[in-house]
N, C-alpha and C positions, 0 to 999 in steps of 0.2 A: 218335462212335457211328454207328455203320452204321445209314443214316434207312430204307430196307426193313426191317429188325428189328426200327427203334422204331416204324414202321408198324406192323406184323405185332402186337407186344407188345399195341401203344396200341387197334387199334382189330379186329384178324380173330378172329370167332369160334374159341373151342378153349378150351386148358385146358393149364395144365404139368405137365409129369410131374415129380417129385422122384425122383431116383435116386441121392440122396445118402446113403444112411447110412454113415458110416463106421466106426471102428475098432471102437467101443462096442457098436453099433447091426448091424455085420455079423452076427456068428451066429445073432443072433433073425432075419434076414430069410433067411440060407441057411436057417437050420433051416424056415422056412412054405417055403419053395421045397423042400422034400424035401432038406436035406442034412445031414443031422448033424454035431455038434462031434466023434463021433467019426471020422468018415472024413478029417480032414482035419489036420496039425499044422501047428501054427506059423500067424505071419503070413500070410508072401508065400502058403502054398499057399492061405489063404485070402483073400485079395485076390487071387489068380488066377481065385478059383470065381464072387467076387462079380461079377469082371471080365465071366467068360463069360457071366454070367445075364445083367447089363445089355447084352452084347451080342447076345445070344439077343434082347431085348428090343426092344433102338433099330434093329436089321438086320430083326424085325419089317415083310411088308407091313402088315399091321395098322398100326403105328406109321409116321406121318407126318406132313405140314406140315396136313393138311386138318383135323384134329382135335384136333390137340398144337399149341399154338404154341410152348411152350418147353419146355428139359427144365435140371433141375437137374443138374449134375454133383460128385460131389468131387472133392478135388484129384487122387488116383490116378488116377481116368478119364481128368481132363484130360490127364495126362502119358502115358495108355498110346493105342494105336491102336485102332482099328475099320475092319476090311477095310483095313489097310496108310493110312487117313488118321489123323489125328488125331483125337480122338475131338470137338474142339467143332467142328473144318470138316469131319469128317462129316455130325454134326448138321445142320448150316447147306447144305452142299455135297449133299450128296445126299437128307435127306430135308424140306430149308425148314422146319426147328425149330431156336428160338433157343436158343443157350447161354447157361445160367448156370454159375456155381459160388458154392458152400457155400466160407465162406470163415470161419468162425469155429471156436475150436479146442476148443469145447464150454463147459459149463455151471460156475461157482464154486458156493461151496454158497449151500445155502437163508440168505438174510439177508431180515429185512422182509419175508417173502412173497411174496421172489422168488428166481431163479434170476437172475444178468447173467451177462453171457460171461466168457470167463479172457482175459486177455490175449493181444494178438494183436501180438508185437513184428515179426514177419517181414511185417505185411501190405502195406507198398508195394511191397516184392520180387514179392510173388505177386501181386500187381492187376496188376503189370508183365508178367508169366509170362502171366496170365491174356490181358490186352490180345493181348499178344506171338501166341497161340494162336488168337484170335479169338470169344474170348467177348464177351456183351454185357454180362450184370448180375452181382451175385452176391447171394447169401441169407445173411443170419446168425438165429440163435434164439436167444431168452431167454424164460425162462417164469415166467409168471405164477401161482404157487399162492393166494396169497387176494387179498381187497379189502383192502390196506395202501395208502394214497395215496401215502405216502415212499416204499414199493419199488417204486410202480406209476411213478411219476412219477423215479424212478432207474434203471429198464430203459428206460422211453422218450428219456430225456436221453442214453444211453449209445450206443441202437443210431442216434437223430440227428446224435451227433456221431463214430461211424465212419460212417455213411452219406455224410456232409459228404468225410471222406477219401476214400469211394469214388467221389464227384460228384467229384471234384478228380481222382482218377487217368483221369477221362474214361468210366467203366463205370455202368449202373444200378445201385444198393441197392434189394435186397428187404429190407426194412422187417420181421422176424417175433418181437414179441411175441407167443407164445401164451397163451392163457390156459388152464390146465388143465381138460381135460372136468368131470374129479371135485375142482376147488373146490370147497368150501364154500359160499362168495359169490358163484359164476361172473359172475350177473347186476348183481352188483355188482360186483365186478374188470371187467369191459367197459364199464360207463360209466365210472369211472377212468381207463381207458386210451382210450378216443374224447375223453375230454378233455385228457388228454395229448399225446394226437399232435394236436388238433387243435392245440393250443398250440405244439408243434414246424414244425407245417407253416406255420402263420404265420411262421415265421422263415425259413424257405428264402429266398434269392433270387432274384429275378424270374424267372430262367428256370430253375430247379432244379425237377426234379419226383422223385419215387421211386416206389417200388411196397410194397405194405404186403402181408402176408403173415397172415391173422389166424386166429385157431379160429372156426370157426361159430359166430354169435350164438345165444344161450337167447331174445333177443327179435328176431321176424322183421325184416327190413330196419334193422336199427340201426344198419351202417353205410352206411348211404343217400346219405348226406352226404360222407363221405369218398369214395365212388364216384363221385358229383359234382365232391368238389374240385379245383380246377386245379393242386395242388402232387404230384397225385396221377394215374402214369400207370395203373395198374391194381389192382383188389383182388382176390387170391386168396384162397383158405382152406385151410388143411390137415384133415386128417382126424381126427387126433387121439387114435385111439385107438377111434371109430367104425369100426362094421363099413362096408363101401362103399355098401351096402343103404341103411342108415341115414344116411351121410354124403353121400350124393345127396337124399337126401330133405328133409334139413335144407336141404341148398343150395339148392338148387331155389324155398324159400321165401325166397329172399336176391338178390331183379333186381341186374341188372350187377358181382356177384360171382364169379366163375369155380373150378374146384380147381386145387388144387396138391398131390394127394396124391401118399404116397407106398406106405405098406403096402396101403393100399384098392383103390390103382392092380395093385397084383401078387397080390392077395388071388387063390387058386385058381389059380396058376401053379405049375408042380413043374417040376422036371430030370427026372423020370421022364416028362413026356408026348411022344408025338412030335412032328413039328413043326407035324405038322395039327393035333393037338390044342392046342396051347400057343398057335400063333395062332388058333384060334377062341378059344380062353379068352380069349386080349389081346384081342384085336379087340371081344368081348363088352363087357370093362371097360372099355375105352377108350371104345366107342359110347353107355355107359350114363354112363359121366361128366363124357361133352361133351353129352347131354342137359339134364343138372342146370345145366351149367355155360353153356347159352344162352338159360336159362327166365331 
């Protein structure tokens, strides 16, 4: 692992940017960026658009090392270019933000009150890919819809034991059980899960750390403790489904928890603005969520 990265990760003020949505998740993010489903067919023309947006985005002066520490990528990023580099030693090479990738192939269905991942048979190949590229971590998601203990306590067992595979390929694991904004239980499905992983992170190996990935707590500082833990090099939060307004606000009540949004992060970005426009608008977001994220 590249120890200025895990510096950078472990200890420099910022925040990550998620610029992962993929297959599923593309058209909802073109469409809030001004572009509709119908200007566009097929696939690739639209993994071309998403491409441009994220590069509109990370070539951003707005966007750099001084307030982003990492950025999430999918795996199309990682394979396509930025200004003629590679898209994660762009990241790293020009603007000193670390690469991730999203490395999970999405969600199974609802069992127990949860969501786990689908099977991920190709993942030594891509951590290799990944490594090969020069990324640092990667992020997976499973979500939490109620207080079930069985499903809370089998999303946690699942994403610790690919995490383990990814500590083995020599890369960080982002750690992201979310819990859904609109459970039911919310507040009960989060102590579940802080019990859970604490129980997983006792099992690490002495020098095994990860990074946890979580929705903002319904009770301030809950996970106070996992911030502190030594199995633990950083906590992020995703957004959730919170407007960015909201989702800083929240944070903000949460010491030594950072973001890692994704829509919240591009909320109020269009393809229609010019370029003055578009980086004031980033630059705005970015400022106001590395606020939340060093309170």
């Amino acid at each position: 692992m590249n120890s200025q990265q895990h510096e950078k990760v472990k200890s420099a003020k910022g925040f990550v940017a998620a610029l992962d949505q993929s297959g599923g998740s593309t058209p909802k993010a073109l469409s809030l960026y001004g572009i509709s489903k119908e200007s566009y067919s097929g696939d690739q023309q639209m993994f071309d658009l998403i491409h441009a947006m994220r590069t509109r985005i990370i070539t951003s002066p707005a966007f750099n090392g001084d307030r982003i520490l990492g950025a999430i990528l999918f795996e199309q990023t990682m394979d396509r270019d930025i200004e003629g580099r590679g898209s994660a030693d762009y990241l790293w090479s020009v603007k000193q933000v670390v690469p991730f990738l999203k490395v999970d192939k999405g969600l199974a269905d609802e069992a127990n009150g949860v969501q786990v991942m689908k099977p991920m048979p190709g993942l030594d190949a891509l951590l290799a890919r990944a490594k090969d590229k020069g990324v640092f971590g990667t992020k997976m998601r499973s979500v939490v819809k109620s207080a079930d203990a069985k499903g809370v306590d089998e999303i946690v067992a699942q994403q610790f034991s690919v995490g383990k595979q990814i500590l083995a390929a020599g890369l960080m694991p982002i750690i992201e059980p979310e819990v859904d904004i609109h459970a039911k239980d919310k507040e009960g499905a989060e102590r579940l899960l802080k019990a859970a992983i604490l129980k997983e992170l006792d099992r690490l190996g002495a020098q095994q750390q990860v990074m946890l990935k979580l929705t903002i707590p319904t009770v301030a500082e809950f996970y106070a403790d996992l911030v502190k833990h030594p199995k633990v090099l950083r906590v992020v939060a995703l957004s959730g489904g919170y407007s960015r307004e909201e989702a800083n606000r929240l944070l903000a009540r949460n010491h030594g928890v950072i973001a890692s949004f994704s829509r919240a992060l591009t909320e109020g970005l269009s393809a229609q603005q010019s370029d003055e426009a578009f980086n004031k608008a980033l630059d705005a977001s970015i400022g106001s969520i590395y606020q939340a994220s060093i309170t």
